[in-house]
C-alpha positions as CSV (number, residue, x, y, z in Angstrom):
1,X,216.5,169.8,155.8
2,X,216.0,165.8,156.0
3,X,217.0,163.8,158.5
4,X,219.3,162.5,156.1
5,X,220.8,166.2,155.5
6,X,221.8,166.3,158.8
7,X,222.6,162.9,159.2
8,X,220.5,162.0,162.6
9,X,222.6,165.1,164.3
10,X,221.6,165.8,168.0
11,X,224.4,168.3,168.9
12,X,225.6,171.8,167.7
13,X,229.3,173.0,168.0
14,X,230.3,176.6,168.7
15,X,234.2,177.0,168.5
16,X,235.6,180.5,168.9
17,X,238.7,181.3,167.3
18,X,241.4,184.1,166.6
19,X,243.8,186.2,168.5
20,X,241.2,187.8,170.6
21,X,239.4,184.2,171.7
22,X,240.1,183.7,175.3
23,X,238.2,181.4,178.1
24,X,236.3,184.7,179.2
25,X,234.4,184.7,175.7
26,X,233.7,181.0,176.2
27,X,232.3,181.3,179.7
28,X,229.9,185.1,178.2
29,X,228.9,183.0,175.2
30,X,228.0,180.1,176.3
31,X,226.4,182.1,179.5
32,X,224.3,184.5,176.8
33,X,223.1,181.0,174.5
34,X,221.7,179.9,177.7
35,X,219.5,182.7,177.9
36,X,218.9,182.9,174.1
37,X,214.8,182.9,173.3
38,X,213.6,179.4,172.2
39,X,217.2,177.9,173.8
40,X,216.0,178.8,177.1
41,X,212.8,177.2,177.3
42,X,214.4,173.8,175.9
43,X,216.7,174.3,178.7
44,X,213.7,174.7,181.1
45,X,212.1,171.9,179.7
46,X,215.6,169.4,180.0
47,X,215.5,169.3,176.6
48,X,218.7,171.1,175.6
49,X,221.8,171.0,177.4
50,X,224.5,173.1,176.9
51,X,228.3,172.6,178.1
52,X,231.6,173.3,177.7
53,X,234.1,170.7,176.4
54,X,237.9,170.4,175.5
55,X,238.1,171.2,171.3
56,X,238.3,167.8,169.6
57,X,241.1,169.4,167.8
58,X,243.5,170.4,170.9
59,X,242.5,174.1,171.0
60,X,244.2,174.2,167.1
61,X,242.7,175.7,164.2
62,X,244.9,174.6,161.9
63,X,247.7,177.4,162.4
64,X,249.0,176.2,165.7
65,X,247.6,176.8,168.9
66,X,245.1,178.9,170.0
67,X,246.3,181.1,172.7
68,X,244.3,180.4,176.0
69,X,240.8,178.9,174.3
70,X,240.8,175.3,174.2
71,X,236.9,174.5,174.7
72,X,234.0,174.5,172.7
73,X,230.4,175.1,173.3
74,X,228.4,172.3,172.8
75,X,224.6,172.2,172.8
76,X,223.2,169.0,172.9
77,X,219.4,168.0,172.4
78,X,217.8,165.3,174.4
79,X,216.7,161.9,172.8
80,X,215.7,162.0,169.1
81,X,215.2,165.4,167.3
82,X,212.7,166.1,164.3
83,X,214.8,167.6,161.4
84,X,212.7,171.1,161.9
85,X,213.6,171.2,166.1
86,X,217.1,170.8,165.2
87,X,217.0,173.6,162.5
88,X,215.0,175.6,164.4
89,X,218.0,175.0,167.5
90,X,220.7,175.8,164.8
91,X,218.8,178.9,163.9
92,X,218.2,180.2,167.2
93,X,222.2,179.1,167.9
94,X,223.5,181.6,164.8
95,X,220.8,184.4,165.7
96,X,222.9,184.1,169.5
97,X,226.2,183.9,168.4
98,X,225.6,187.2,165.9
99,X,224.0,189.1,168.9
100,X,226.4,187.9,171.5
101,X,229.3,189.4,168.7
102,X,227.7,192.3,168.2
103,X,227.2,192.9,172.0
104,X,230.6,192.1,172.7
105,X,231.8,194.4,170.0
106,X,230.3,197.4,171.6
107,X,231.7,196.8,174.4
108,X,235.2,195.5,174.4
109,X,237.7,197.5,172.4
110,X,239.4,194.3,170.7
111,X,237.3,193.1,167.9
112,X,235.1,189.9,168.9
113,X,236.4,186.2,167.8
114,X,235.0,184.3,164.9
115,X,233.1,181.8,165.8
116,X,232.0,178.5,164.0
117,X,228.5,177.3,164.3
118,X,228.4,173.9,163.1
119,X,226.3,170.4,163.4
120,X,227.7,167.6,165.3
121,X,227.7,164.2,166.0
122,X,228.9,163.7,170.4
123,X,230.3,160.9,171.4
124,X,228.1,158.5,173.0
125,X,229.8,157.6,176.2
126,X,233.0,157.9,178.3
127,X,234.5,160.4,180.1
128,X,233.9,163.8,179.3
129,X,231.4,163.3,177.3
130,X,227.7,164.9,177.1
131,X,226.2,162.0,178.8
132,X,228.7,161.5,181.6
133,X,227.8,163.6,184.5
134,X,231.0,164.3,184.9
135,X,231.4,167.0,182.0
């Protein structure tokens, strides 16, 4: 992928969704990404940060509201990011999520929410934004 590809990306968004999505999937994955191998060291090394944030789109997917999940996971990377770093972070971001669903699948006896993996442009500044302490 060229920096053009992914247009100068710096952020990944992880947006569960479905009838079984609630806050306590949010708070496991986003808890499970952190310690994800290769996430964990960027992490470590203040290079990655990951949060939670309100959905952009309400806590909607389209079909109305989404009972009780209305944050994403966002993982933002520090400064600018070589095209291969930020594949190698979306990567290691899928290869969590499908563990973390699996996990959760063998233990919960609803089935586990879908969950969107995509590249994303944050907002620069503001509140509650990545770069306001006040996430």
């Amino acid at each position: 992928m060229t920096d053009g590809e992914h247009g100068g990306r710096s952020a990944i968004r992880v947006t569960l969704r479905g009838d079984t999505a609630n806050d306590v999937d949010v708070d496991a994955l986003k808890k499970w990404l952190e310690r994800e191998r290769g996430l964990e060291v960027l992490i470590k090394d203040d290079k990655l940060r990951i949060y939670e944030r309100a959905r952009d789109d309400g806590g909607s997917d389209g079909s109305g509201p989404t009972m009780g999940v209305g944050m994403d996971i966002l993982l933002v990377m520090a400064g600018a990011v070589a095209p291969h770093i930020f594949d190698t972070v979306l990567a290691a971001t899928k290869a969590g999520v499908k563990a973390w669903r699996e996990n959760r699948q063998s233990v919960e006896s609803d089935p586990p929410p879908v969950v969107d993996v995509t590249p994303h442009v944050p907002p620069r500044s503001g509140p509650s934004t990545p770069d306001n302490d006040g996430v």
